[in-house]
mmCIF file of the N, C-alpha and C atoms, coordinates in Angstrom:
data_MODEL
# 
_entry.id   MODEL 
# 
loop_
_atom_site.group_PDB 
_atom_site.id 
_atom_site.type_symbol 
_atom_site.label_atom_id 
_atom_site.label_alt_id 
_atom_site.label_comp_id 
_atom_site.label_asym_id 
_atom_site.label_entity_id 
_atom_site.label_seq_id 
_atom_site.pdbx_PDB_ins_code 
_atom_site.Cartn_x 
_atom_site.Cartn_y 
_atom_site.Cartn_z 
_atom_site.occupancy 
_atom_site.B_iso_or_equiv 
_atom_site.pdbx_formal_charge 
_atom_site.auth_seq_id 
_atom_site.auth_comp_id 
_atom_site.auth_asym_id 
_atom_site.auth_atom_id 
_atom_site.pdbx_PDB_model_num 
ATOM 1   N N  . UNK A 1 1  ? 50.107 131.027 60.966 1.00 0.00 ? 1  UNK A N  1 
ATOM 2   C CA . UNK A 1 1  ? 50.401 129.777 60.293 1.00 0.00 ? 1  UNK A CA 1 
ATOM 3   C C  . UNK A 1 1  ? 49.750 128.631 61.068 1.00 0.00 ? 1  UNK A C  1 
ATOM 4   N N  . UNK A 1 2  ? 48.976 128.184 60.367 1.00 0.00 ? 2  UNK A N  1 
ATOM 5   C CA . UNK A 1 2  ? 48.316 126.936 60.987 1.00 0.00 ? 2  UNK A CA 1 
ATOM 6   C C  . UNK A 1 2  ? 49.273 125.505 60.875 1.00 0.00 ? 2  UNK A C  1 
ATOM 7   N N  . UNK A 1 3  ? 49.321 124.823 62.553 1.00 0.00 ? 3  UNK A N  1 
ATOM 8   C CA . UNK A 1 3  ? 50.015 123.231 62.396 1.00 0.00 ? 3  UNK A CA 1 
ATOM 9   C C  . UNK A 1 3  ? 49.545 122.687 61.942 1.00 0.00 ? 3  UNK A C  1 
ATOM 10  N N  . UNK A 1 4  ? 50.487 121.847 61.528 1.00 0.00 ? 4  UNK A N  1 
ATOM 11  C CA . UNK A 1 4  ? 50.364 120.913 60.540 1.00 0.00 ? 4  UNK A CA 1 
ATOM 12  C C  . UNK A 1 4  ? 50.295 119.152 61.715 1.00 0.00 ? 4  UNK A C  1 
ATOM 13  N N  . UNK A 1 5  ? 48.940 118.792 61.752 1.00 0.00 ? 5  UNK A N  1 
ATOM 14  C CA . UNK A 1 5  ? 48.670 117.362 62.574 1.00 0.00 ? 5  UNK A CA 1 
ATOM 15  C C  . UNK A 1 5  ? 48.962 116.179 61.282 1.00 0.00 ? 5  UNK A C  1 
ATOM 16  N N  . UNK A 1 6  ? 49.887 115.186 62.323 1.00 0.00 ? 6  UNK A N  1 
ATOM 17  C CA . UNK A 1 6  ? 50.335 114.047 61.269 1.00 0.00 ? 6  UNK A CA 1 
ATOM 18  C C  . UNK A 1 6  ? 49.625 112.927 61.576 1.00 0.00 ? 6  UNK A C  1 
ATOM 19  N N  . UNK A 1 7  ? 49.177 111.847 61.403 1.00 0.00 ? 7  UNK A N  1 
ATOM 20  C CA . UNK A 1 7  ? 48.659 110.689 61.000 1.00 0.00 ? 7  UNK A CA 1 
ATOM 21  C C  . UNK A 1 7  ? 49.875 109.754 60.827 1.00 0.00 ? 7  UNK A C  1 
ATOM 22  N N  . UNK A 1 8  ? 50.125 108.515 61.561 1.00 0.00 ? 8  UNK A N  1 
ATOM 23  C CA . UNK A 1 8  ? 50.641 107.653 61.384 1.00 0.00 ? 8  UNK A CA 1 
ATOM 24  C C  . UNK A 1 8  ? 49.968 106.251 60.623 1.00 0.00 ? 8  UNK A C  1 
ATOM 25  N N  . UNK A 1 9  ? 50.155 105.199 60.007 1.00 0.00 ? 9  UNK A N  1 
ATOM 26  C CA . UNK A 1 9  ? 49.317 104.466 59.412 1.00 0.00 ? 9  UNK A CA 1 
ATOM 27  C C  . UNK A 1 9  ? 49.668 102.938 60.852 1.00 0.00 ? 9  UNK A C  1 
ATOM 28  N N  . UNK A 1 10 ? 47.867 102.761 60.900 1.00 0.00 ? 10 UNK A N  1 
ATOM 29  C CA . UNK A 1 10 ? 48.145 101.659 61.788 1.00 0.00 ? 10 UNK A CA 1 
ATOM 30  C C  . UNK A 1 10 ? 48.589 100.578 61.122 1.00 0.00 ? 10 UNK A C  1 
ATOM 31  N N  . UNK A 1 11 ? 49.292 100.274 60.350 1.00 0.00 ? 11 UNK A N  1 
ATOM 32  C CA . UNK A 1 11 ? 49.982 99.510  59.986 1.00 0.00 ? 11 UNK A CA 1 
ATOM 33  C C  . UNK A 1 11 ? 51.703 99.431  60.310 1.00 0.00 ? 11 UNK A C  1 
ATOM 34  N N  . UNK A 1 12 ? 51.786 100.360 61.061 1.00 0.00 ? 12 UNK A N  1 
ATOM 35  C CA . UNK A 1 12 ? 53.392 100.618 61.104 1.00 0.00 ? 12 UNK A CA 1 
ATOM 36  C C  . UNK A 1 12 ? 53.882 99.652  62.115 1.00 0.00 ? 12 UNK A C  1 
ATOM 37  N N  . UNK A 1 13 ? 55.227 99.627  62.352 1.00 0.00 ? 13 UNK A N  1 
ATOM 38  C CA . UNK A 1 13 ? 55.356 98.439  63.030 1.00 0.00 ? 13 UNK A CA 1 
ATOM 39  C C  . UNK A 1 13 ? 55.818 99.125  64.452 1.00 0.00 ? 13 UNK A C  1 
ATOM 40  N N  . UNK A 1 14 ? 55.864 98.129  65.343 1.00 0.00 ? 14 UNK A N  1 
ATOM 41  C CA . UNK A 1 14 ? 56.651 98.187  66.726 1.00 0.00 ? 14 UNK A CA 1 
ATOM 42  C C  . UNK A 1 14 ? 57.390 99.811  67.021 1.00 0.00 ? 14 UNK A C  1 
ATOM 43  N N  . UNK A 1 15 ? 58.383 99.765  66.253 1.00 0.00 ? 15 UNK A N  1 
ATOM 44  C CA . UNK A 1 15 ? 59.341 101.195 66.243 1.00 0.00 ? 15 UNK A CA 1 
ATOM 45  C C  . UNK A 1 15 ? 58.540 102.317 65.911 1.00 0.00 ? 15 UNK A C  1 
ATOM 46  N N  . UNK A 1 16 ? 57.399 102.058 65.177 1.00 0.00 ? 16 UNK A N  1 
ATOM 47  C CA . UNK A 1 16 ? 56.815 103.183 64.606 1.00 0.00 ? 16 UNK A CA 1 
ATOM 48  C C  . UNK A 1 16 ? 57.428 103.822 63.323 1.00 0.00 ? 16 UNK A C  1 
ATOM 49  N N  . UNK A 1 17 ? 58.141 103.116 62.728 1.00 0.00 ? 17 UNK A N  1 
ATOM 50  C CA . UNK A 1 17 ? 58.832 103.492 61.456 1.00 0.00 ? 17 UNK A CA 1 
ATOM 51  C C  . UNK A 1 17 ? 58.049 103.057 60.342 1.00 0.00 ? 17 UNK A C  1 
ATOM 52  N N  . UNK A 1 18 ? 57.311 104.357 60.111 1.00 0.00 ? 18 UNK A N  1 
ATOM 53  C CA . UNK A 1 18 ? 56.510 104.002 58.855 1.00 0.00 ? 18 UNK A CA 1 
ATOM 54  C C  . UNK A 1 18 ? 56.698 105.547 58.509 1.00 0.00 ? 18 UNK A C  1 
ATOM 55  N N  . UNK A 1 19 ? 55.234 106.029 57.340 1.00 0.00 ? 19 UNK A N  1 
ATOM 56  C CA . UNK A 1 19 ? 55.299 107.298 56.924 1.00 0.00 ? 19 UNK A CA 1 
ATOM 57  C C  . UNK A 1 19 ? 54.229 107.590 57.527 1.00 0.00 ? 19 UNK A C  1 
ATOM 58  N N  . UNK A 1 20 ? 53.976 109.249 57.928 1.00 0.00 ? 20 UNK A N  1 
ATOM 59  C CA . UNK A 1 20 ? 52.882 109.881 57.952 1.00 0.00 ? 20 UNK A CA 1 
ATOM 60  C C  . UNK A 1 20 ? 52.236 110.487 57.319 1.00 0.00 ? 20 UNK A C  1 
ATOM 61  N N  . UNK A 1 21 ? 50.776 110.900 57.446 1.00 0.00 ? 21 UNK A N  1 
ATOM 62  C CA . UNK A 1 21 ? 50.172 111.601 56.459 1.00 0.00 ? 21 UNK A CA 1 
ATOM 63  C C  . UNK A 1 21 ? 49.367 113.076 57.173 1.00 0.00 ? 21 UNK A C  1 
ATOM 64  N N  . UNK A 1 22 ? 49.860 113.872 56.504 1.00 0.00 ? 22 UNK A N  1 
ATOM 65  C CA . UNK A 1 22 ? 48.782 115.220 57.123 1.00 0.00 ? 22 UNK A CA 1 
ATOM 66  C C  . UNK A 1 22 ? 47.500 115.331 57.471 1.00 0.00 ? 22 UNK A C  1 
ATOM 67  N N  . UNK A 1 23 ? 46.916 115.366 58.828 1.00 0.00 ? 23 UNK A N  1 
ATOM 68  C CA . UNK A 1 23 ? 45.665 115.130 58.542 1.00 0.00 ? 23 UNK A CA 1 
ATOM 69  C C  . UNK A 1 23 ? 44.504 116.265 57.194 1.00 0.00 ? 23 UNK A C  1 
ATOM 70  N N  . UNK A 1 24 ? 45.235 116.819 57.056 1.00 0.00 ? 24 UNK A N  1 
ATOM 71  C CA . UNK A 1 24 ? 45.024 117.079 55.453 1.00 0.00 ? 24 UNK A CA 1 
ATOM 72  C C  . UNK A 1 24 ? 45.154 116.395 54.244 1.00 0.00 ? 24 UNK A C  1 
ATOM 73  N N  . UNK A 1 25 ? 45.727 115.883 54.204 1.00 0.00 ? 25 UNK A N  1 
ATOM 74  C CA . UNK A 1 25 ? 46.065 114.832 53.423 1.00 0.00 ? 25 UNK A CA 1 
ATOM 75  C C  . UNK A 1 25 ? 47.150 115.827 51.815 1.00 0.00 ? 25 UNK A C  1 
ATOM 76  N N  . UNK A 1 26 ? 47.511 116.367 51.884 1.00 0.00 ? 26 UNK A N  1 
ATOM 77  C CA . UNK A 1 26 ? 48.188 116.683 51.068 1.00 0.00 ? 26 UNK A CA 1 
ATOM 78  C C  . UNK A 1 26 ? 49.568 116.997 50.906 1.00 0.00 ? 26 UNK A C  1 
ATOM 79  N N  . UNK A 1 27 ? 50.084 116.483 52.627 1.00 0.00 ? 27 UNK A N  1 
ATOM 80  C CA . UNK A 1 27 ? 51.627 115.984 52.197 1.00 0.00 ? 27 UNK A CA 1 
ATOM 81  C C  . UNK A 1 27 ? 52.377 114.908 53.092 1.00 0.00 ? 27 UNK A C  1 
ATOM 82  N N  . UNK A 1 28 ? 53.081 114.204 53.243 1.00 0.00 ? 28 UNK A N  1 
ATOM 83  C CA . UNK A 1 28 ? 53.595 113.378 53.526 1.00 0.00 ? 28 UNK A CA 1 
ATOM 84  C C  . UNK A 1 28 ? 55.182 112.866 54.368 1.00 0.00 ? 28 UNK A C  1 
ATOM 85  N N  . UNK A 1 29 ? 55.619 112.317 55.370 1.00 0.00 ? 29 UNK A N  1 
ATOM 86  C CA . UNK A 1 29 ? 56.473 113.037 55.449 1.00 0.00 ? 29 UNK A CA 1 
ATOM 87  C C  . UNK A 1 29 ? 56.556 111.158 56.330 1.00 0.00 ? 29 UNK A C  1 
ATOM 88  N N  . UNK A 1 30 ? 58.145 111.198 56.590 1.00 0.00 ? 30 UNK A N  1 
ATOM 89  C CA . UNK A 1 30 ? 58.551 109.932 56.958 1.00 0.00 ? 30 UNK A CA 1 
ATOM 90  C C  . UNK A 1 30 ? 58.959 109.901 58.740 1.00 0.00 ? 30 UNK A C  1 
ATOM 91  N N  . UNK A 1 31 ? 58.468 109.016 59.039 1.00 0.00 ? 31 UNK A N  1 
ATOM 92  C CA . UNK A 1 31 ? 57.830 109.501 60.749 1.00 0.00 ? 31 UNK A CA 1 
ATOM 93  C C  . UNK A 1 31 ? 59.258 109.037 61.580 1.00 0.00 ? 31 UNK A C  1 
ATOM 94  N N  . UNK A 1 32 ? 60.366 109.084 60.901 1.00 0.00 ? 32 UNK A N  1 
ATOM 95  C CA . UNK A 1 32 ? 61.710 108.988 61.624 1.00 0.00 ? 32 UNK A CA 1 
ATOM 96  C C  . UNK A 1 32 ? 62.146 110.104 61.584 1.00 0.00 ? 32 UNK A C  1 
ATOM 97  N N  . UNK A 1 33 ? 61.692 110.656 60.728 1.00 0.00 ? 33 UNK A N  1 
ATOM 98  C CA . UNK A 1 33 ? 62.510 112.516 60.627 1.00 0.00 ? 33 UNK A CA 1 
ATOM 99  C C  . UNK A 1 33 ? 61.581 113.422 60.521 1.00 0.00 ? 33 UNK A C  1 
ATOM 100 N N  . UNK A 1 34 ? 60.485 113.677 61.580 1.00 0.00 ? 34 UNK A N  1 
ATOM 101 C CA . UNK A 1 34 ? 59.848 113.958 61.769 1.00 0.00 ? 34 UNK A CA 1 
ATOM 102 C C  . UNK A 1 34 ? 60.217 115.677 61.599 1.00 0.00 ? 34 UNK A C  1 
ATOM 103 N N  . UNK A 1 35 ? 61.178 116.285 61.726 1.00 0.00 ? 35 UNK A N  1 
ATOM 104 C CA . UNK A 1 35 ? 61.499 117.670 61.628 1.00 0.00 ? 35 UNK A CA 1 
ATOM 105 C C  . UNK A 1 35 ? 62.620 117.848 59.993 1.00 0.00 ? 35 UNK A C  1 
ATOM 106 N N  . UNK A 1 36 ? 62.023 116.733 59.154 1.00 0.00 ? 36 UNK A N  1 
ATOM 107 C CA . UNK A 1 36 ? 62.679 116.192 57.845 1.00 0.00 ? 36 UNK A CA 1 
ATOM 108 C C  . UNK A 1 36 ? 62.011 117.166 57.141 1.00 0.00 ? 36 UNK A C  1 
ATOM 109 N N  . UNK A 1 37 ? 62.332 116.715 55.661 1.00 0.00 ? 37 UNK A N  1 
ATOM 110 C CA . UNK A 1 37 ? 61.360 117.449 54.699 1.00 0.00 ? 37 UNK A CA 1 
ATOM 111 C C  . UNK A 1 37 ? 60.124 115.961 53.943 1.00 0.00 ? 37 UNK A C  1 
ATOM 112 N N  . UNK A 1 38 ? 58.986 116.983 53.940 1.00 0.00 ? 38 UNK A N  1 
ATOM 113 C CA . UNK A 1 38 ? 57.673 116.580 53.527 1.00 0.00 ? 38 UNK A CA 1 
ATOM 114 C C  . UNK A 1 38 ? 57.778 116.965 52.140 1.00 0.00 ? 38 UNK A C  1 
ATOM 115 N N  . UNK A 1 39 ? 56.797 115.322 51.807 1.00 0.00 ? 39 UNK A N  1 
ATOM 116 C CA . UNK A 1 39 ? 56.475 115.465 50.127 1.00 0.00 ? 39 UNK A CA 1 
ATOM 117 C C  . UNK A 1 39 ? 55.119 116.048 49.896 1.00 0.00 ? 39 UNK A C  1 
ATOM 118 N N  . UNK A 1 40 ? 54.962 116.681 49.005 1.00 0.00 ? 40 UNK A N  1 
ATOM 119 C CA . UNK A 1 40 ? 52.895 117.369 48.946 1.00 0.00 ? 40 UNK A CA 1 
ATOM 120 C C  . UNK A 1 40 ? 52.935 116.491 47.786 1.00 0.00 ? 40 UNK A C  1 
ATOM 121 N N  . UNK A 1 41 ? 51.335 116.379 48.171 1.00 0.00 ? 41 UNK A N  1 
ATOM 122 C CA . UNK A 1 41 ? 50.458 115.035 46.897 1.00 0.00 ? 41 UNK A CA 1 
ATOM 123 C C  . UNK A 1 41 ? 49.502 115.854 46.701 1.00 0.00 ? 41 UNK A C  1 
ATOM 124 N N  . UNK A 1 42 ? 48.834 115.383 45.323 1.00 0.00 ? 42 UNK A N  1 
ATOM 125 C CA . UNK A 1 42 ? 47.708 115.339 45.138 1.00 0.00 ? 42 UNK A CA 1 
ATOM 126 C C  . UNK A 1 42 ? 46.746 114.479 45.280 1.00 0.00 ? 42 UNK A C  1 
ATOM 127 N N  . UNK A 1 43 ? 45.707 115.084 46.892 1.00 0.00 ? 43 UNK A N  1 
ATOM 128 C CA . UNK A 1 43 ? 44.817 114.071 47.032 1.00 0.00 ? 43 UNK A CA 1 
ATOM 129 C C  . UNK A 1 43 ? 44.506 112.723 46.274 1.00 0.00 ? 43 UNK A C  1 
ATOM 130 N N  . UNK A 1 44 ? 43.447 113.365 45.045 1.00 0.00 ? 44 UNK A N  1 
ATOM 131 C CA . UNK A 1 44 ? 42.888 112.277 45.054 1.00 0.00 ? 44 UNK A CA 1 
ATOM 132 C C  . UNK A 1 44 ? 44.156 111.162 43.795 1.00 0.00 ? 44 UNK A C  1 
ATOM 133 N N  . UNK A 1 45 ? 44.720 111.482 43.526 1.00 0.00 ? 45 UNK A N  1 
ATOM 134 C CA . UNK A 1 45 ? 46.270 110.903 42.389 1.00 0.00 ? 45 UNK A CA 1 
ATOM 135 C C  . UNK A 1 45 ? 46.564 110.046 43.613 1.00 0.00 ? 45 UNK A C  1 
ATOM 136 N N  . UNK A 1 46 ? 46.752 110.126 44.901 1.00 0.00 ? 46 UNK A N  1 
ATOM 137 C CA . UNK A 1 46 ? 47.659 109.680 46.219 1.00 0.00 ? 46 UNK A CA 1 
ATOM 138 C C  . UNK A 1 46 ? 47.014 108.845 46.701 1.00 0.00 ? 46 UNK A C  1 
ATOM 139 N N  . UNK A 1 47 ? 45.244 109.049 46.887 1.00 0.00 ? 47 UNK A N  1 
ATOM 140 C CA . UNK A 1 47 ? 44.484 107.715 47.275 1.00 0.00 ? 47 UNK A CA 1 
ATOM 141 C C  . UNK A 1 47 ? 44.411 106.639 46.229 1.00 0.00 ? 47 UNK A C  1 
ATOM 142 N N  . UNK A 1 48 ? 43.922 107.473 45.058 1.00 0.00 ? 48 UNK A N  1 
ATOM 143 C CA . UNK A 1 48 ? 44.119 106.461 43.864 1.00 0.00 ? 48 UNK A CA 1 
ATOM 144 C C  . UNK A 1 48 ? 45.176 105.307 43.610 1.00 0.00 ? 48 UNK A C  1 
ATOM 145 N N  . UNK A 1 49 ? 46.525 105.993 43.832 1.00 0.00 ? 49 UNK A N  1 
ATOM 146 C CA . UNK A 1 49 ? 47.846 105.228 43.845 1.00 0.00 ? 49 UNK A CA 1 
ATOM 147 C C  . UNK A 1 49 ? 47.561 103.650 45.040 1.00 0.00 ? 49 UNK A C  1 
ATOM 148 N N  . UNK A 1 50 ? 47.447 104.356 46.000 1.00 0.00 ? 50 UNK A N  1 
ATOM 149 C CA . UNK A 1 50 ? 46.680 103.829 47.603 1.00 0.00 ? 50 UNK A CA 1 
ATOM 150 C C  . UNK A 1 50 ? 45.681 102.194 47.030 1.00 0.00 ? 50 UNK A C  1 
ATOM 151 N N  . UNK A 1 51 ? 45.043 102.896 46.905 1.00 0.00 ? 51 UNK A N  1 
ATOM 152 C CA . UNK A 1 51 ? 44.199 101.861 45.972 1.00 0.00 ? 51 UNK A CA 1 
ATOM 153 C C  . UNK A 1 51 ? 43.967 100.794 45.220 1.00 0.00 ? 51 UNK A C  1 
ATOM 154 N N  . UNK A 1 52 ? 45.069 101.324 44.426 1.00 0.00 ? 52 UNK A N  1 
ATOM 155 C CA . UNK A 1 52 ? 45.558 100.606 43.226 1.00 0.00 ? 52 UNK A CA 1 
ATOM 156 C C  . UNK A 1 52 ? 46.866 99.366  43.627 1.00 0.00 ? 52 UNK A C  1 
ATOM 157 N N  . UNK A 1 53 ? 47.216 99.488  45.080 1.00 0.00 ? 53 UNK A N  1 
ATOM 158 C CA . UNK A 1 53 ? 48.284 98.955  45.572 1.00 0.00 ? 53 UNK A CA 1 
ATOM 159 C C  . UNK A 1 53 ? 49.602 99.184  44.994 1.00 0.00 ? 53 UNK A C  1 
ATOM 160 N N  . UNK A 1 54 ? 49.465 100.695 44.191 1.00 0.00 ? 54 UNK A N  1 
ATOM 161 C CA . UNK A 1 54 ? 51.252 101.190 44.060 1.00 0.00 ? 54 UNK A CA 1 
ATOM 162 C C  . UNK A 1 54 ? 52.203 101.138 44.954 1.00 0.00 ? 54 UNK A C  1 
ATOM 163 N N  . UNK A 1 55 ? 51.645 101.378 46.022 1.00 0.00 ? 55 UNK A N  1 
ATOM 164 C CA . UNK A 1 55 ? 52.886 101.289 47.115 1.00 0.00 ? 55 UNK A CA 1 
ATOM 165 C C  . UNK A 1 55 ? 53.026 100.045 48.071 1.00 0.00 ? 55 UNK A C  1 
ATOM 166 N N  . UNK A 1 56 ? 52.121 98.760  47.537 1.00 0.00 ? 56 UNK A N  1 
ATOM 167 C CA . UNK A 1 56 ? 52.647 97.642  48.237 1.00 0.00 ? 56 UNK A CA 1 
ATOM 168 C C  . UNK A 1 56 ? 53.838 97.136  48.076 1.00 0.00 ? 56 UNK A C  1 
ATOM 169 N N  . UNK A 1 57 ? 54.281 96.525  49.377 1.00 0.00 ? 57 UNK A N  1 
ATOM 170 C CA . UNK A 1 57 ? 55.808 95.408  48.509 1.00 0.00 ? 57 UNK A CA 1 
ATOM 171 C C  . UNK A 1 57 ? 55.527 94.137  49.379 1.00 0.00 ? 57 UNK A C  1 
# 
């Protein structure tokens, strides 16, 4: 079974409480519960979203 390397977004703040991303990029997982459960995406649907600023607030 190959590990799974996470990616934090340099955007996260101070605490480091943001989400991570697989350096695969096909799942996702929230970098406080790091031994949590991960969401799987579809690439390119997930950059697209990315993109499109779906997940700004």
């Amino acid at each position: 079974m190959t590990e799974i390397r996470w990616r934090k977004s340099s955007y996260s703040n101070v605490n480091g409480e943001c989400v991570e991303v697989a350096t695969t990029l096909d799942a996702i997982r929230d970098s406080k519960d790091q031994d949590g459960a991960t969401l799987a995406v579809d690439v390119s649907t997930f950059v697209r979203a990315v993109q499109q600023g779906r997940f700004d607030r």
